[in-house]
Steps between C-alpha positions, in 0.01 A plus 500: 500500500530847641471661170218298364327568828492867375333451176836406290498241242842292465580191315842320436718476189786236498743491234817302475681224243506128413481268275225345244476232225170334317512135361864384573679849305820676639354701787527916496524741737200697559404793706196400728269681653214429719163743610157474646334549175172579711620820626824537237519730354352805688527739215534463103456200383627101455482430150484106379454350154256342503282789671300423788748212602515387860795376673468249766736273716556237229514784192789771402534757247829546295652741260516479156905402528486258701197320260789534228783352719382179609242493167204443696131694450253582680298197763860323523663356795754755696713342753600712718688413884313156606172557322347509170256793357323530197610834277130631491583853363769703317609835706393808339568779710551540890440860609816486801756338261682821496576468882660174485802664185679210328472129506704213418289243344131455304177607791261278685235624704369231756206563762633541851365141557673356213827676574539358850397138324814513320712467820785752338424782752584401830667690782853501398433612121572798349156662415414862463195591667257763409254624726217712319286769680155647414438775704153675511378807342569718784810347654795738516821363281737684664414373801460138449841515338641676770395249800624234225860628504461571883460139525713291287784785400698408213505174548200482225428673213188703509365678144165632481286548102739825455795313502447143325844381520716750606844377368328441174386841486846649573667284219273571249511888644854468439486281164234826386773781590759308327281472159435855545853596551560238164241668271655826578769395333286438225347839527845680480635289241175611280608849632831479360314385156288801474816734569688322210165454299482877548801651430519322200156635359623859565806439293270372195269838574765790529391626184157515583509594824763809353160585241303532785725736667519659182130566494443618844509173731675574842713248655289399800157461214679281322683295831112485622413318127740254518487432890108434394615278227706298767211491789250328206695256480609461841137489575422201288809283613379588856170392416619181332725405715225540790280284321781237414564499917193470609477158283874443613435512838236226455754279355707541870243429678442194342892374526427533892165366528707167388642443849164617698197352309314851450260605206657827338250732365577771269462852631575841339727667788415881388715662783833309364411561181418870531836525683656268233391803218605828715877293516513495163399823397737630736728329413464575152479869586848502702708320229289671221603900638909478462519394139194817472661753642732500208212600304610897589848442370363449152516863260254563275858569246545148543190464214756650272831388536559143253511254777313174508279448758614263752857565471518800728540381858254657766689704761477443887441828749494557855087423455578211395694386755235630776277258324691205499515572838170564542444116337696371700311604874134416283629128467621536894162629576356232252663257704411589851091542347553078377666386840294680739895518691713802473807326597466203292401707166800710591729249554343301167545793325845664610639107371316535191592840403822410588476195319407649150793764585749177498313341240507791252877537613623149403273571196673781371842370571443133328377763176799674520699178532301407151600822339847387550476098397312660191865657400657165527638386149275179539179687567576785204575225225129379612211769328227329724708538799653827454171684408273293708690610817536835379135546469474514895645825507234638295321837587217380666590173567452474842760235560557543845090534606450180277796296707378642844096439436595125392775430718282599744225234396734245467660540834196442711362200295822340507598598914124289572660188287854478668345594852222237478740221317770583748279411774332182382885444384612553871246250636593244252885533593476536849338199552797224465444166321441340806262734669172385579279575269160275654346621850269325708270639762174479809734160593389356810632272739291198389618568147872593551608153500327405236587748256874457627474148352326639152766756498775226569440277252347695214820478209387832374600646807878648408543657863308498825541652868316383799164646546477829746238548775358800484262705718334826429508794679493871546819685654402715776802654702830516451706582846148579627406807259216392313517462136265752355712786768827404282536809227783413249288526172275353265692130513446511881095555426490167324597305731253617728257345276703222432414108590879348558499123463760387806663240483788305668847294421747355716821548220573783301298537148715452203638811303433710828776749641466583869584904458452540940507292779492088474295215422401272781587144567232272648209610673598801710314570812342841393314502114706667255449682177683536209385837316573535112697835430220696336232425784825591703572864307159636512385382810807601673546147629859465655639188712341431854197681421182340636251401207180381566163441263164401521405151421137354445600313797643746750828680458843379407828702661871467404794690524706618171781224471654636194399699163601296191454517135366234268476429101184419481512414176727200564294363822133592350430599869637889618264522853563824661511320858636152570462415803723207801327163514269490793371827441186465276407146737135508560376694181349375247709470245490521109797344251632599185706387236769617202610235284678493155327300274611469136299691215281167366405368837346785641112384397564154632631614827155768538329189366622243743484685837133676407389121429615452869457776680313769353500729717822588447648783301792442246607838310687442190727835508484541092069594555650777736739647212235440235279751776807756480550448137151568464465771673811706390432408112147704574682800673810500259201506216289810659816667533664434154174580372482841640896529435392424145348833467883669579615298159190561305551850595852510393385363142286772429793725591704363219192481328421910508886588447448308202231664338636824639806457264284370194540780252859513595549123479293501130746765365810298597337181316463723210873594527616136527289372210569778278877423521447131508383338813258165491209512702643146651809715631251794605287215739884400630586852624133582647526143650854562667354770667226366624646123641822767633259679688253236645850253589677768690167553673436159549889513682485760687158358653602167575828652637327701729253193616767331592606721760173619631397143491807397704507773735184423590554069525797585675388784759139470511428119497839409652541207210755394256444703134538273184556667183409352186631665199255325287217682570652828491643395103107475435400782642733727302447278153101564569548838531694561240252323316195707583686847488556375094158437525391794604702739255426359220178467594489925553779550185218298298475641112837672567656261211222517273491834350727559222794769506403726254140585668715538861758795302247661357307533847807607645583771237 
């Protein structure tokens, strides 16, 4: 009232969950929401299909997946709590979704009227409520938000049209740095590609770069021809791959504008691109100048001695070595330009650096290993074998670059899989067969008995524990020091803004371990608490500590009895407080519910307590992992997608060192056929090399995912990592596959000409 006396607008958003069905189906859980539509929203715009629609008390409006889950259209009957509403109007677009993040089940939008009808928000259920402002033209931000915080501290959560939804923003902030830091990889891979792609067109033109010399050229003219030749080209995959990101970024957008109900709209994002083509030429310049600088190690006598170009090996100088190192601090700089964070581009980049260091090691020692098995009496008795791995030590076969730039690829796409399947793996196994897997909420006392008795004698119903009051509230001191004055990080913070449900028990919960202290027996004549160990470690909760929150009724005191720790996933209920009987007496209270209920009854059960009291909400825990799922298949895909680039880049490596070493690899097919080799043994030794190539790749990748992958389960996400072998045994079979793809794809035509018309070139 104060704030509208000064000219500010303010309406009320309430959001929370429950359940809905239309003529006698399985109900679903939906995600409800309810506005004045005369004043909602104050900027942008509700969009409904049909346009112009008008909600009213008896009327909702639905999305599109909820229309496709209970097979219903459009002027159907919704039932929804205690009431009945016809669906007028299909949601389009609602300009706040943003601010809300994530929900669990298919939208409805009601009219505040037609919410309240429904009898599922009352004063014990867990709603979120959203109060909007509209300030005038010449009212001061700043200083609206500032009185705003004066009043109400962090006890709410206060974002103004900057912000939207601030954790939101810092995930996707986060999620933005982390693609960077992934296309970089990309980017160096590509780099690594143009070095091999380059020093490999220099061994082809030592004779003609020798003429030049021979007719005047000076090193640094001819360095400036070929570093132009390079910058064309790393001008138009800049450009290219600018245009394909701009499209590719659309394609995001629209993978997270599944889980908020937002149009995406196309738009060409000139700064990132712009900063997308300056990386590459950069980075085409840095890995482009070693290789070069060999360029004044060439002698014009070279033009006359007999030797065939390609076979003499480009020498390596102190200059050569400044630029390499020179490379290496562009990509570091590169890095820190992306990321916008000098210590996360330098850390990033120190582990990748070192990374390709440990990569190209391994690389080089598994080739070695090769050169040996290829002596082995089984291997030499094989042509295809003995030749095919002989062919990686080729000049100008860039063996090791080829095994790095793919391993590389591989590594990333494959650490997303095991990370993501470890952790939907880890929820899967932790919960026990007999964990509850069906949980029932916004219970109150009229209804507790009732639903005891559904609960009791539904068959379906494997395992069931007695319903738990609960009452919500906000903790305010603990020992008398306020909440928000208690500095012990980021998990402190949250529970600042965190509603606890409270709750009480005379006997101890199963699988529970008192770690301090002692349960109670009886009612004891002062409330107790029991506090959970991880409310205990960040709050700095110890026994005998005064704790006391605010209620909707007044406040509730009680002094720390003991710290304990619970499996959750065996009880379905982990409260961070549980409080002595007696001491929630006189506040309204609120019940809940875990029950295990076998796979095929599930639908009944929603059925048969919505039918008879529908204002209850019953949770069937596999929607909740089909929300993970669903949202770590999109990440995992924007990621792999982008990680992609790292084994695409790694193709075209083998790719160039393969048409590098074409005149060379046409003279030796000459050889063989001229003293008797079939062109079906020929395609045996160039395939050998190949499949050798991709499948140690392939290895080394998954190898390597596996223990990033597990480091990071293990000491990141504190959960159990599963390997699965499987996966990694396709990996390095599709790689192999597509590195044979790819060179004989670049050694096309290298079988076709006949031997005579090779000598005669050569001579």
């Amino acid at each position: 009232e104060s704030l509208e006396s000064e000219g500010i607008r303010i309406t009320r958003v309430t959001e929370t969950v429950s359940m809905a069905s239309a003529s006698a189906k399985i109900p679903v859980l939906i995600s409800v929401k309810g506005a004045d539509l005369t004043r909602y929203p104050f900027y942008g715009k509700l969009e409904l299909d049909p346009a112009g629609t008008r909600l009213g008390p008896e009327s909702v409006a639905v999305s599109d997946d909820l229309l496709l889950r209970l097979g219903i259209q459009l002027g159907d009957t919704l039932r929804v709590g205690q009431k009945e509403f016809r669906v007028a109007a299909r949601v389009v677009s609602e300009p706040d979704r943003m601010t809300t993040g994530f929900t669990l089940g298919p939208r409805v939008l009601f009219t505040r009227e037609g919410l309240a009808s429904t009898g599922i928000v009352t004063d014990i259920s867990r709603v979120t409520e959203r109060v909007l402002l509209k300030l005038p033209e010449n009212r001061d931000l700043e200083a609206l938000r500032a009185k705003l915080e004066a009043t109400f501290g962090k006890r709410v959560s206060i974002t103004d049209y900057t912000q939207t939804n601030p954790t939101l923003t810092r995930a996707l902030n986060r999620a933005t740095r982390f693609l960077s830091m992934v296309s970089l990889i990309a980017l160096i891979v590509a780099g690594l590609g143009v070095g091999a792609t380059m020093q490999s067109h220099l061994r082809q033109k030592m004779t003609n770069i020798a003429f030049m010399k021979c007719i005047g050229g000076r090193s640094e003219h001819i360095l400036y021809i070929y570093l132009a030749q390079a910058l064309w080209l790393g001008i138009l995959g800049s450009v290219l791959g600018a245009l394909l990101g701009a499209f590719a970024q659309a394609v995001f957008a629209r993978l997270v504008a599944n889980y908020f109900d937002v149009n995406v709209t196309l738009i060409w994002p000139v700064a990132a691109m712009l900063q997308g083509v300056v990386a590459g030429l950069v980075t085409t310049a840095l890995f482009s100048l070693p290789p070069l600088l060999a360029i004044r190690k060439i002698r014009p006598a070279s033009l006359l001695q007999k030797t065939f170009a390609g076979e003499s090996a480009t020498t390596r100088d102190w200059a050569s070595l400044i630029a390499a190192a020179l490379a290496i601090f562009g990509l570091w700089g590169i890095a820190i330009w992306v990321s916008g964070s000098p210590s996360y581009a330098s850390v990033f980049a120190g582990s990748l650096i070192a990374g390709i260091l440990i990569l190209g090691l391994i690389g080089a020692l598994l080739l070695r290993l090769m050169k040996r098995v290829s002596s082995m009496a089984v291997v030499r008795h094989s042509r295809s074998l003995r030749h095919g791995i002989g062919n990686l030590y080729r000049p100008g076969a860039h063996s090791v670059a080829i095994l790095t730039s793919l391993a590389i690829g591989v590594m990333f796409v494959m650490s997303v899989y095991f990370i993501q399947h470890s952790l939907l793996e880890e929820i899967r196994i932790a919960a026990p067969p007999d964990a509850p897997n069906v949980f029932l909420i916004n219970i109150t006392d009229r209804e507790k008995d009732g639903v005891s008795k559904i609960l009791e004698s539904d068959p379906a119903v494997v395992k069931r524990q007695p319903l738990s009051p609960a009452v919500s509230a906000t903790l305010a001191t603990v020992d008398g020091t306020p909440i928000d004055q208690l500095s012990r990080g980021v998990a402190t913070r949250r529970f600042t803004n965190t509603v606890f449900v409270l709750t009480w028990s005379e006997s101890l919960p199963e699988a529970t371990e008192i770690l301090e202290g002692k349960w109670w027996e009886g009612k004891p004549a002062e409330p107790l608490v029991s506090v959970n160990e991880s409310a205990a470690e960040n709050l700095g909760i110890r026994v005998g500590n005064i704790l006391v929150w605010n209620a909707p009724a007044g406040k509730i005191r009680a002094r720390v009895a003991n710290l304990r720790r619970t499996d959750g996933t065996r009880t379905g209920v982990n409260s961070q407080f549980i409080l002595s009987p007696g001491a929630l007496d006189g506040f309204a209270t609120a019940y809940f519910g875990a029950v295990r209920v076998s796979p095929g009854g599930v639908g009944a059960l929603q059925k048969r307590v919505f039918d008879s009291y529908p204002t209850v909400t019953v949770v069937n825990a596999s929607d909740i992992l089909d929300v993970v799922q669903g949202v770590m298949d999109k990440t995992s895909q924007a990621i792999s997608f982008v990680a992609g680039f790292a084994i695409a880049g790694g193709l075209i490596v083998l790719a160039s060192s393969v048409a590098g070493t074409r005149s060379r690899r046409m003279r030796e097919v000459a050889i063989f056929r001229t003293v008797g080799a079939t062109k079906a043994s020929l395609v045996r030794i160039f395939t050998v090399e190949f499949v050798t190539i991709g499948a140690v790749a392939g290895l080394i990748g998954s190898l390597l995912a596996t223990v990033l992958s597990s480091i990071l389960v293990a000491r990141l996400l504190e959960a159990d990592y599963h390997f699965r072998w499987f996966p990694a045994v396709v990996a390095t079979g599709i790689t192999a596959g597509l590195t044979a793809l790819a060179g004989w794809l670049a050694s096309y035509g290298v079988l076709r000409k006949k031997p005579l018309e090779i000598l005669r070139e050569v001579e």
